[in-house]
N, C-alpha and C positions, 0 to 999 in steps of 0.2 A: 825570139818570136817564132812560134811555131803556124808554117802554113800549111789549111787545108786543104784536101783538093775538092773540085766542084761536085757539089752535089745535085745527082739529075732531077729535073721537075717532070711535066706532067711532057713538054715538049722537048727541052734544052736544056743542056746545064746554064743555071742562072748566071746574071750578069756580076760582077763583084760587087757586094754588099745588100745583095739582092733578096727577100722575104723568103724565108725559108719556112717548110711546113715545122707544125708547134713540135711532132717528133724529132725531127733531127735539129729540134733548137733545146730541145729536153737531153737528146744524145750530146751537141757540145757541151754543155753546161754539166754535164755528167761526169765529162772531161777535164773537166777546169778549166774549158776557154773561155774568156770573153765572151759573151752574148750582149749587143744592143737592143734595147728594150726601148719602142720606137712611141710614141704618142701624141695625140693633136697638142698638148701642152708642155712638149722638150722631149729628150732624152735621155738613160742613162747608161754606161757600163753595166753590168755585173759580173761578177764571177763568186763561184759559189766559197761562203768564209772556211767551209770547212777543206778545201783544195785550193786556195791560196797558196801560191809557191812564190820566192822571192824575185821568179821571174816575170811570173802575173802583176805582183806589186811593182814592177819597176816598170812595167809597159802600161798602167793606167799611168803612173807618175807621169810615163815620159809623155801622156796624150794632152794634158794638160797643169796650169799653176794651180788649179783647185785641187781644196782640202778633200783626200777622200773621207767614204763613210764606211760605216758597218751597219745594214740595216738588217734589225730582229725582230720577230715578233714582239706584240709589248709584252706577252705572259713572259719570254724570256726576258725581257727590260726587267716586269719588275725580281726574275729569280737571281737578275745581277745585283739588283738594289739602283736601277737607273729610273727606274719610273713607278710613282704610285700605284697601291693595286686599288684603283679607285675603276679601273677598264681595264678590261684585259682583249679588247679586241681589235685588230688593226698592225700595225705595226711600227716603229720608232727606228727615227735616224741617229746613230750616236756619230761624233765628229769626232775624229783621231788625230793622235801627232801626226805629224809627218812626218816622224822615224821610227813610226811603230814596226818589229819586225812582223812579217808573214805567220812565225810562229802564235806569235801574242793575238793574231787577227781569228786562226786558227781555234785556238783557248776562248777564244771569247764565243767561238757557236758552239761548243763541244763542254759541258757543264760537267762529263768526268775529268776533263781538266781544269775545270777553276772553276769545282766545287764552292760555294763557301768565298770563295773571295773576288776581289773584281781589277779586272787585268788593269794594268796603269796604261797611261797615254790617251784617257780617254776624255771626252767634251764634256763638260761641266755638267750637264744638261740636255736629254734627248731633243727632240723639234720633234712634234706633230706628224708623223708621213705624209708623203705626197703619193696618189698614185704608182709614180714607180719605185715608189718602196715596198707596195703593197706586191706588185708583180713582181719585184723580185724577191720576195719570198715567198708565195704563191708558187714562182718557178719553181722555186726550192724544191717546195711539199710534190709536184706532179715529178721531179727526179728524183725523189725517196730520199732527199739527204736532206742532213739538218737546216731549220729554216731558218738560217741567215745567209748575205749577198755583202761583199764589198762591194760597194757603187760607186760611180762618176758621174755628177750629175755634169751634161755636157751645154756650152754653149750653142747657141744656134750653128754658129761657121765650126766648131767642133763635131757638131752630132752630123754633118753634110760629108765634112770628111769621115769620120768612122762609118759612116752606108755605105762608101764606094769602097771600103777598104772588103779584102777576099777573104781577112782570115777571123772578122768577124762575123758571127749566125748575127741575122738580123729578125724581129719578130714585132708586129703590133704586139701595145700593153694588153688592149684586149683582147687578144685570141690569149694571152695567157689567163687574163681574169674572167672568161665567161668557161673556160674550160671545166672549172671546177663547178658549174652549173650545170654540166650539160651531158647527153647521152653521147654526142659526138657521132652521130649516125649511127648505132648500133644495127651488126648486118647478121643475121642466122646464118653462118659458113660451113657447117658440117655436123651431121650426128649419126650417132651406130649405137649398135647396141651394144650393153654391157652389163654380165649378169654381173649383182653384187652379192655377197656374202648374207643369205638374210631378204635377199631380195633379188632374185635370178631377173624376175621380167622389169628388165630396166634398161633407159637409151639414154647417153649423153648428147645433150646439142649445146654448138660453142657457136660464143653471140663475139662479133670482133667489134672493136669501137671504132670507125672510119679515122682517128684520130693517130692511130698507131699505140693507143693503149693498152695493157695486156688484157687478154680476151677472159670472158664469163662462163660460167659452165652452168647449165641448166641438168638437171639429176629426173627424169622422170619414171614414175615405180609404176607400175601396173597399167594401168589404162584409164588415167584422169582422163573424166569429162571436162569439155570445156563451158558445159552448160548443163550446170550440174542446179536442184533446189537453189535459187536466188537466195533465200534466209540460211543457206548454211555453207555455199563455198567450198573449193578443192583445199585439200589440207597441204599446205604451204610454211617450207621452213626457210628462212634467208641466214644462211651459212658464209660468214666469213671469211678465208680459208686463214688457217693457221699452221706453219709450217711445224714447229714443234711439238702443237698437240693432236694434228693427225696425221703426220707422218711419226713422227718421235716416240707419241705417246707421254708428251711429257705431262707431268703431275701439276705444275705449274700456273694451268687454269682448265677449266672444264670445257675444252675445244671438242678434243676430240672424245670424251662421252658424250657430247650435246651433236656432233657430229654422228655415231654409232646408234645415238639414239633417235635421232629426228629417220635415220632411214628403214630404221626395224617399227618406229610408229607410221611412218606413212606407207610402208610395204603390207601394214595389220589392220589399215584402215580401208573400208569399202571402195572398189575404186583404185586405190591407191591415191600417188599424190605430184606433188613437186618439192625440191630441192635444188636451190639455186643457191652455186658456190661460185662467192664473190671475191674478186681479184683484188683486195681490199684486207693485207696481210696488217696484222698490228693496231686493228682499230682504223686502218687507214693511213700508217704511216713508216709503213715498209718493214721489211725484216730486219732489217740491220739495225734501223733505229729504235725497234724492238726487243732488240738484245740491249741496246743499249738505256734504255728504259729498264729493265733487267737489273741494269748492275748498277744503276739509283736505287730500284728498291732493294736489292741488298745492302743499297747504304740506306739502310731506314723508309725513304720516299715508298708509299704508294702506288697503285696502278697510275691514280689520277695526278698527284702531285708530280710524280717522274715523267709523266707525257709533256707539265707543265713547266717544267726544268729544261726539257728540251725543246721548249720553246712551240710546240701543237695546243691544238684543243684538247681537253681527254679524250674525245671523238672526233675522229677525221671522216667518219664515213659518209659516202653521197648513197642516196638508196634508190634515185630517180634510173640508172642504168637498171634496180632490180622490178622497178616497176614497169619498164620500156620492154622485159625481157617475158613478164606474164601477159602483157597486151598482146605479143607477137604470138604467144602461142597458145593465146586463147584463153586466157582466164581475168574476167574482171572480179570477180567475189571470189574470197579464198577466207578459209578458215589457218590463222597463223600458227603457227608452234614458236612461242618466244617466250620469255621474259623481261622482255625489253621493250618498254612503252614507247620510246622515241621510234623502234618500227612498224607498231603501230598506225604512231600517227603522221608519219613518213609518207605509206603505203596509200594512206586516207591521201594526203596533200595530193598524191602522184595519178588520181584518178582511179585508186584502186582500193574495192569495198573489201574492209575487214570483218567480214559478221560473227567470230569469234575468235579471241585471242585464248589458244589453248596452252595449259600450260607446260612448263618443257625445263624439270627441274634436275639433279644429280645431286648426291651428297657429298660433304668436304671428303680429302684424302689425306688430312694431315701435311700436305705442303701451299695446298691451294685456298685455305680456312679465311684469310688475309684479302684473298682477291676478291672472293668470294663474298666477303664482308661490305668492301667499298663497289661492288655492284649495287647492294642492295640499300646500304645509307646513303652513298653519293651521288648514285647515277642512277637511283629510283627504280630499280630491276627487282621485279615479284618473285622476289628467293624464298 
């Protein structure tokens, strides 16, 4: 058993077992410790499946005689072949032996290891989720790792003692379930200028989410008004950030020309514009698991089916932080630069008028033909 030491609050270090902000409950969990995941109806262990060590498994065993789980999303349920693809939204509990190695727990969230087939030791039959199955794979997605959780669902006189104990994070289910909802206070913390390449008069401001989230970057080019004609909007591009195709330059998918080119059209346009680069690496579900998406579709999978292997939506993105971000600095009507209708009508939801969706296209390069493809048949993207 591994203890931590106290971590300070806003007064004191907490008492043992005591509510920990959702960041340093996201840092343990990051860890592979234990996190209680605390609710008006029970609660459970998790630890995250893909950092399962057999020392993790032997200290849920030793907390109680209940059977653990493994809870997945159900998209990955049904890529194991455990649950009909009749819904793909929510998530499933499977029930495991009770000599399943850590390895085998392992393999079961990580689909480059058991591709194709489905690890033994497993419950006949998933169960329905209960909210804390939802939040601990919720947890999952806000720590960038793949979204499954061994769990303990705890007895009453169990979950009393795991709160007093120190070397559990302990966290309400819903600060983890409305998280994904929410702007989490978004605060404007600093900006300078910074000539770009193409575009000399231009300032970065970086927006922090009060949650410990990683921070937004706003790109502004010339001198956008923030009251600009009502019927036509500051011209406005919502930029992803993608590590491999604008820093890399990889061929891979059209980042970083859609990136190159959103800032030489809003640099050419009257005014100039905005460019808000979103801390939302992968579609929304991290680098790593990026790569790992990656090397599905090398094995044949898709953009969308490889998201759906590792158990995500094909899109993870929230777009209410990019809306909270042109409120702050002044722009409710913005003319877009996308090809992506779901930002569209995102932007629309979030209180912000889209009076024209401009379009913002690049041609295949011979490695990206594929990706390219299932934008525009699967995810409706105006290529």
């Amino acid at each position: 058993m591994v203890e931590k030491a106290s971590v300070s609050s806003d007064v004191k270090p907490p008492a043992p077992g005591g509510r920990r902000a959702l960041d340093e409950v996201i840092a343990a969990f990051r860890r592979g410790e234990p996190v209680l995941l605390d609710g008006k109806d029970g609660a459970v262990l998790a630890v995250a499946a893909e950092l399962v060590s057999d020392a993790s498994l032997a200290q849920l065993r030793n907390m109680s005689s209940r059977r653990l789980s493994v809870v997945v999303t159900r998209r990955r349920a049904v890529a194991l072949g455990l649950a009909p693809r009749d819904a793909l939204s929510g998530a499933v509990r499977i029930t495991v032996a009770a000599n399943l190695s850590a390895a085998v727990i392992r393999n079961l969230a990580n689909p480059a290891a058991s591709l194709g087939t489905q690890p033994p030791g497993l419950g006949p039959q998933p169960a329905s989720a209960e909210p804390g199955a939802i939040a601990a794979v919720t947890l999952a997605k806000l720590a960038d790792l793949l979204p499954a959780a061994l769990v303990l669902w705890l007895v009453p006189a169990e979950a009393a003692l795991a709160r007093r104990r120190a070397d559990f994070a302990v966290v309400e289910m819903n600060a983890v379930l409305d998280r994904r909802a929410a702007t989490a206070g978004l605060e404007r913390v600093a900006e300078a200028r910074v000539p770009l390449q193409g575009a000399e008069d231009a300032r970065l401001v970086a927006f922090r989410p009060g949650d410990g989230g990683s921070e937004h970057l706003a790109i502004l080019i010339g001198q956008p008004d923030p009251k600009p004609d009502p019927k036509n909007g500051v011209l406005v591009r919502l930029h992803s950030e993608c590590f491999t195709g604008d820093v890399l330059a990889s061929l891979r998918c059209d980042c970083g020309e859609q990136l190159q080119g959103a800032i030489a059209s809003i640099a050419a346009s009257p005014g100039g514009g905005v460019l808000l680069y979103l801390a939302q690496e992968g579609r929304g579900i991290g680098l790593v698991n990026k790569l790992r998406a990656y090397q599905l579709q090398d094995a044949g999978f898709d953009t969308i089916d490889a998201n759906e292997q590792l158990g995500f939506d094909a899109d993870e993105r929230v777009y209410l932080p990019a809306a909270e971000m042109l409120r702050q600095l002044g722009f409710t009507t913005v003319r877009l630069l996308t090809n992506n209708p779901e930002k569209v009508a995102a932007l629309q939801r979030y209180g912000i008028t889209v009076a024209e969706r401009v379009p913002h296209v690049f041609p295949a390069n011979g490695h990206n033909e594929r990706y390219l493809t299932t934008k525009a048949t699967r995810s409706g993207h105006f290529l």
